[in-house]
Structure formats: C-alpha cells, structure tokens
N, C-alpha and C positions, 0 to 999 in steps of 0.2 A: 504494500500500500504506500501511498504518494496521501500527504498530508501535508492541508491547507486550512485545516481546521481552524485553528485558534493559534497564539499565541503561548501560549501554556499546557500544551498537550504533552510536550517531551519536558525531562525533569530539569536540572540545569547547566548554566555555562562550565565545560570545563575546566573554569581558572576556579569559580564560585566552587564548585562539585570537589575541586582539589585543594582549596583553604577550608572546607568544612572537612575534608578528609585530613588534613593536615595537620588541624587545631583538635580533633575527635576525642585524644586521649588525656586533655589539658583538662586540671579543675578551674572551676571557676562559678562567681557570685552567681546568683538567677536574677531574675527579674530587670534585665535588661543596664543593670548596677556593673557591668564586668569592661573588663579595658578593649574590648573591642567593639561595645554599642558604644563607648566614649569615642573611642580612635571614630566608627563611621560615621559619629553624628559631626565630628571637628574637618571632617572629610567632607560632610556634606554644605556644611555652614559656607565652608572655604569654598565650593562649585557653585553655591549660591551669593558669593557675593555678601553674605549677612552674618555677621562676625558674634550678634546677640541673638540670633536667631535658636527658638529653642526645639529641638529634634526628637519624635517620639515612633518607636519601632515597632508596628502593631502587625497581626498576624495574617489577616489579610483584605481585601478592597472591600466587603458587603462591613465588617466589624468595623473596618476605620469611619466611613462616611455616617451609619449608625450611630457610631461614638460620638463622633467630631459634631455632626449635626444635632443629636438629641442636646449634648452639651452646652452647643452653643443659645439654644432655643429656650425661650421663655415658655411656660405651660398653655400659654396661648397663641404664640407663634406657630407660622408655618414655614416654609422654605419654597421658593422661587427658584424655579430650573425648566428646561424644555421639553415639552409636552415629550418629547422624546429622549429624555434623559433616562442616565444610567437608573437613578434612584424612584424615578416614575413605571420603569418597563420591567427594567430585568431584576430588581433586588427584592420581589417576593414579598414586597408593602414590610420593609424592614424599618422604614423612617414609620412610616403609621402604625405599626407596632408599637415604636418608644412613644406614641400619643402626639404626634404633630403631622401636619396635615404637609401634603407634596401639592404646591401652588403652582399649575402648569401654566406657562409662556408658549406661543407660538413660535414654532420653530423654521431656519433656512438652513435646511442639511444639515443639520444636527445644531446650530449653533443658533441664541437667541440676540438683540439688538437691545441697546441700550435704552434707546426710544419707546419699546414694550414694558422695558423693564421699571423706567420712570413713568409712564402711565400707569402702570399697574399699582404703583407705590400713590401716588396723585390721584387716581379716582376711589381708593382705598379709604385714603382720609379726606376727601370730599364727601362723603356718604357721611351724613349725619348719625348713623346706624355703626359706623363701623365700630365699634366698642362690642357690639354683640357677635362679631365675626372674624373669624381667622387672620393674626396680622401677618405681615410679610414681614419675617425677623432677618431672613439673608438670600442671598445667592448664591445657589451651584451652579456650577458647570464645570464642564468637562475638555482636557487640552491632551490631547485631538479628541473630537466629540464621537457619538457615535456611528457617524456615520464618515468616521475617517477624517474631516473635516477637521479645520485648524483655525484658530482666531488669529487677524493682523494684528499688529502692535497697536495701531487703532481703536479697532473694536476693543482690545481687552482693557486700553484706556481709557473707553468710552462709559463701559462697563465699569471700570475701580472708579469713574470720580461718579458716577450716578450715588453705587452706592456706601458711599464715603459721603457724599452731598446728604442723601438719607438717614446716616447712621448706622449701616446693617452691615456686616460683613460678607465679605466676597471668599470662597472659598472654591479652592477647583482641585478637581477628581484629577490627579493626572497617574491612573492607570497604566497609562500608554504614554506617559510623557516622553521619552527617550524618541520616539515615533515620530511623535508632534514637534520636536524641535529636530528632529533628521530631515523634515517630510521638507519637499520641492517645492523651492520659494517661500520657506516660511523666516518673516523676520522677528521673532520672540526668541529672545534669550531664559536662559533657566534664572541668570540674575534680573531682567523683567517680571519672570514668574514672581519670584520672591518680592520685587517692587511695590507690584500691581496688587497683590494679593493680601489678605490679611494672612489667612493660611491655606496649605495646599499641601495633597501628597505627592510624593515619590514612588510611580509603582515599582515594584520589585517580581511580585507573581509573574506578570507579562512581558518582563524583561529579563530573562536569563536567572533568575533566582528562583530555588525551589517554589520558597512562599515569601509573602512578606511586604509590607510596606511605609514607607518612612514620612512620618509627617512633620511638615515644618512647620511653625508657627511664628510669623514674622511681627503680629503684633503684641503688643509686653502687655495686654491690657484683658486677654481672652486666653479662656480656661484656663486658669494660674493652680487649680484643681483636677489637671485631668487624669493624671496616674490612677487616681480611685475609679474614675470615669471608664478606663481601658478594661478595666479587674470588672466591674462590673458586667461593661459586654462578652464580657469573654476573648479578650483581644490581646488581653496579655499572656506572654508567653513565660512561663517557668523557664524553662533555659533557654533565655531571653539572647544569651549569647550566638545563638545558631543565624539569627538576624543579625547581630552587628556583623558577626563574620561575614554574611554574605553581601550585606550593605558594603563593608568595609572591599570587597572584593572588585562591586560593581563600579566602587570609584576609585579606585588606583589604577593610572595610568589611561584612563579616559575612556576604560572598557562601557560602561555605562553609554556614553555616546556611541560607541564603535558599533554594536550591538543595534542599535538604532537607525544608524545610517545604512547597514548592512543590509538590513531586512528594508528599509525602504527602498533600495536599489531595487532589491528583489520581487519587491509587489510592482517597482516601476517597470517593470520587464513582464511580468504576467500581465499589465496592464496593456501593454504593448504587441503582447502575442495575442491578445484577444482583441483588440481595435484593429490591428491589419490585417486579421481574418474577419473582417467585418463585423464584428459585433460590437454595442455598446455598453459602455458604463452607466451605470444607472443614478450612479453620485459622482460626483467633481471630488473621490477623494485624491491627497498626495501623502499618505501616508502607508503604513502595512497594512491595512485592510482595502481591499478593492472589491466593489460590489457591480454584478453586469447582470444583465435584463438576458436571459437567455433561453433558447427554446427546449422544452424540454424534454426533445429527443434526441437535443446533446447533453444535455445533463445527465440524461441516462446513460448515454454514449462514456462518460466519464468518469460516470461510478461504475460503468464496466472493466471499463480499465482501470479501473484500481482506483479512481484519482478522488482522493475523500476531502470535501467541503460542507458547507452550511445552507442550507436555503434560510433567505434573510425575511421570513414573515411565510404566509402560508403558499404552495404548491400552485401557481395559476392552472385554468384551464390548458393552452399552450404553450406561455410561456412562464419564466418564475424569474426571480433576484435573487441570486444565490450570492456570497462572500468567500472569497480568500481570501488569508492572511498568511503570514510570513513572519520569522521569530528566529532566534537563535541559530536554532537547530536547523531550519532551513538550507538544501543546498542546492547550488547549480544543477547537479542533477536531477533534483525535484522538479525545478526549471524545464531542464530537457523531456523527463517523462512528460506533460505536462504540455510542453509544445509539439510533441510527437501523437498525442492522445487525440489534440485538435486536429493536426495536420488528416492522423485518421477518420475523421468524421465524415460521412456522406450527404449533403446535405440533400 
C-alpha cells in the first residue's frame, strides 16, 4: 500500500524515534519538570523570537484546544472560529462538552475575515438582549486551516488588532504549523505567529513526532493557572519527558522546518500530476494537504492499486473530493507509484 492518508499515520522522524531511543534508559523528574521539556521549551522561545514566552507540553491537538479554550473562557463565553473549523467539525463537540458554546463564522476555504469577525462582536453588543446570550470571549483559528489554506500577514493582522481592539484573545491551532509556514508563497513567520497571537500551539502529532504538542503563551496576563488546567483534561503526561525529548528533537538544527518544506514539495508534485492529467483541485491549497474533485471510477481505479486516501465529506453520485496528504514519512517513490497508478487509468 501507497499512503496519503494523513499526516500521522507512520510513527516518527528518525532523529525524534533515535533521541527517545537514546534518552530511554535515563531517570528522570515527571510531569514535564525534567531538563529536556526545559532544554525544548528554551528551544522553542528562541525559534519564536519570545524570550518570556511561557511553553507548555500537552499530549495531544483535541486535549490542548479543550484545555486552552475551556480555560480561557468565562462560564458564559463562547469561542469564535469557522463554521468549518477544526473545533466545530472534527473534535466530537469536545469545546461543548467543557460547557461553552463553538460560535460559527463564515468561512473562505477554511479561513474567516476580520470584517465577520468585528460584526459579529458589534451586532452582539448592539442587541439590547445580549446579556441573556452566549458572549464571544475569543478567537480560533487555525494556520494552515483546514482546508490547507494559509493566512497572509495581512489577514492575521487584521484578525490580532480586531480582536485586541475587543479585548478577547486570539489563539491559533497550529497542528500543521511546520506546513503552513513551508507552504508556497506564504509570508508569516513563526516569530509573527508568536507577534500576532496571544497564544498558539506547536503541532508535534503531525509533524514527525510520535504524539504531542507545545503550546506557547505569549501573553503574561492568560492562564497564569494552567498546569492544574492540563491534569485536569487529561493532557498531562506522567513522563512528561518523552515530549520535551521529542520537542527538543524537532528543533535542533531546523529539523522542525525541514520536515515541513519537504512534504510541501511533495503534495506540490501530487498536485501537479493531477492538474496535467486534467483534473482539478477542489481548494486553492499550498500546503501538504491537496484536495481534487475526482470521478469516481478513478478513485476506485486507485484504491485498486493500492493507492490509500481520504474522501473529504461524503461519496458523490459521480464524482467525490477526496485528500492527500504528505508527512515525514513520505517518499519519492510514493510519488512514482502514485503517478504511474494515474498514468494507468482508462478514462
């Protein structure tokens, strides 16, 4: 089998997979207290540009966003994200579990406009009523969205002074960060991320690490309580050191980015063997996820041959949206099978 599934389907990068086998027989503190979630938090601050920035190692993307957001939110707050965000669709109403309500935005390919997001704050409190109804306490979003999709330096400055002008904080999912700042034509740096944002994660899952993800919190003013916060979700990890380690892995030596760039080259070339054989993309993405409108009795054609992906929403009559992705693990020759599986197709 040829796998395009996801991003986190194989386990992890051999440098990351050879420092946790490295460190395997070392003792050391729990709970995230040991010299190597220091070493990757002092690693992370420094890539970020934020020298007070404070760095927390949770176990993985559905616990961190749970945490961070339940945390941040008043018991009558709700959170502001796009109708097609990560925490609206695929997190199994893990924010309306902790008792706060997901306040959908219209969405442009995954990503929402500062414009919607100050009306929505503005007709909110024009409502002489609004005390009896859900506030908008922040902002998610997500960098690269889901639909591969990437903010300009622009928009996400459009976005931090909206809601900075409102008082609510800005937080972004960055899952797939590495992706979103590899991805073609994009100008956001990791120290903008950290700028722009109040706070934001560092995925680790989808990027070459077993599990795991690092959150940074750039503002000195939000959750000064969150360690109890983590233990609560369940997000904290007893041998908390397995994360610094591989934190610590993913930033030495610029592997973190290298990882990123890689696998975008990669979906750039599957996007490419699929548009000169005439077919198109269904989203304007530039990052490792590419989504194509395809008929499907080459999808079928494709899962015959081995070649294993996602349909992105349910099965059309003739044709469907299906996604590839690309990751670590990914290689050239996944590529070649891949362009050889199309070339076979009859139409």
């Amino acid at each position: 089998m040829t796998f395009f599934d996801s991003d986190y389907t194989a386990g992890a990068h051999p440098k990351v997979l050879d420092s946790l086998c490295r460190t395997n027989h070392l003792h050391t503190v729990g709970y995230g207290c040991d010299q190597y979630c220091k070493s990757a938090a002092e690693l992370i601050r420094k890539a970020c540009g934020c020298d007070d920035a404070r760095v927390h190692l949770l176990v993985g993307g559905t616990q961190t966003n749970a945490t961070i957001i339940d945390g941040l939110l008043a018991r009558h707050e709700g959170v502001l994200a796009a109708e097609s965000g990560h925490i609206a669709v695929h997190e199994a109403g893990a924010i309306e579990a902790c008792g706060h309500k997901v306040l959908t935005l219209p969405h442009y390919e995954g990503k929402v406009r500062a414009e919607d997001v100050k009306r929505y704050i503005d007709d909110f409190y024009s409502d002489d009523t609004y005390q009896h109804m859900v506030a908008p306490g922040m902002l998610y979003i997500s960098f690269p969205t889901e639909y591969g999709t990437v903010y300009t330096l622009d928009e996400l400055t459009a976005l931090s002074r909206v809601c900075h002008s409102a008082n609510i904080p800005l937080y972004i999912d960055g899952a797939r960060l590495a992706y979103g700042l590899a991805a073609e034509g994009n100008d956001v740096t990791l120290q903008d991320i950290a700028r722009l944002s109040d706070l934001f994660y560092i995925g680790g899952t989808k990027v070459g690490a077993l599990f795991g993800e690092a959150v940074v919190i750039t503002s000195n003013t939000l959750l000064p309580h969150l360690f109890p916060l983590i233990k609560q979700h369940g997000a904290l990890l007893a041998k908390g050191r397995l994360l610094g380690v591989q934190f610590e892995a993913l930033f030495t030596d610029n592997l973190y980015m290298e990882i990123g760039k890689k696998a975008v080259a990669q979906a750039l070339t599957i996007r490419d063997t699929f548009t000169s054989a005439g077919f198109s993309t269904a989203v304007n993405s530039t990052t490792n996820q590419q989504f194509f409108s395809l008929p499907n009795t080459l999808i079928d054609h494709l899962k015959h041959c081995n070649i294993s992906f996602e349909y992105w929403g349910p099965r059309g009559a003739e044709q469907s949206v299906v996604r590839f992705v690309t990751g670590w693990a990914t290689t050239n020759e996944d590529l070649e099978c891949l362009a050889d599986a199309l070339k076979s197709y009859k139409r």
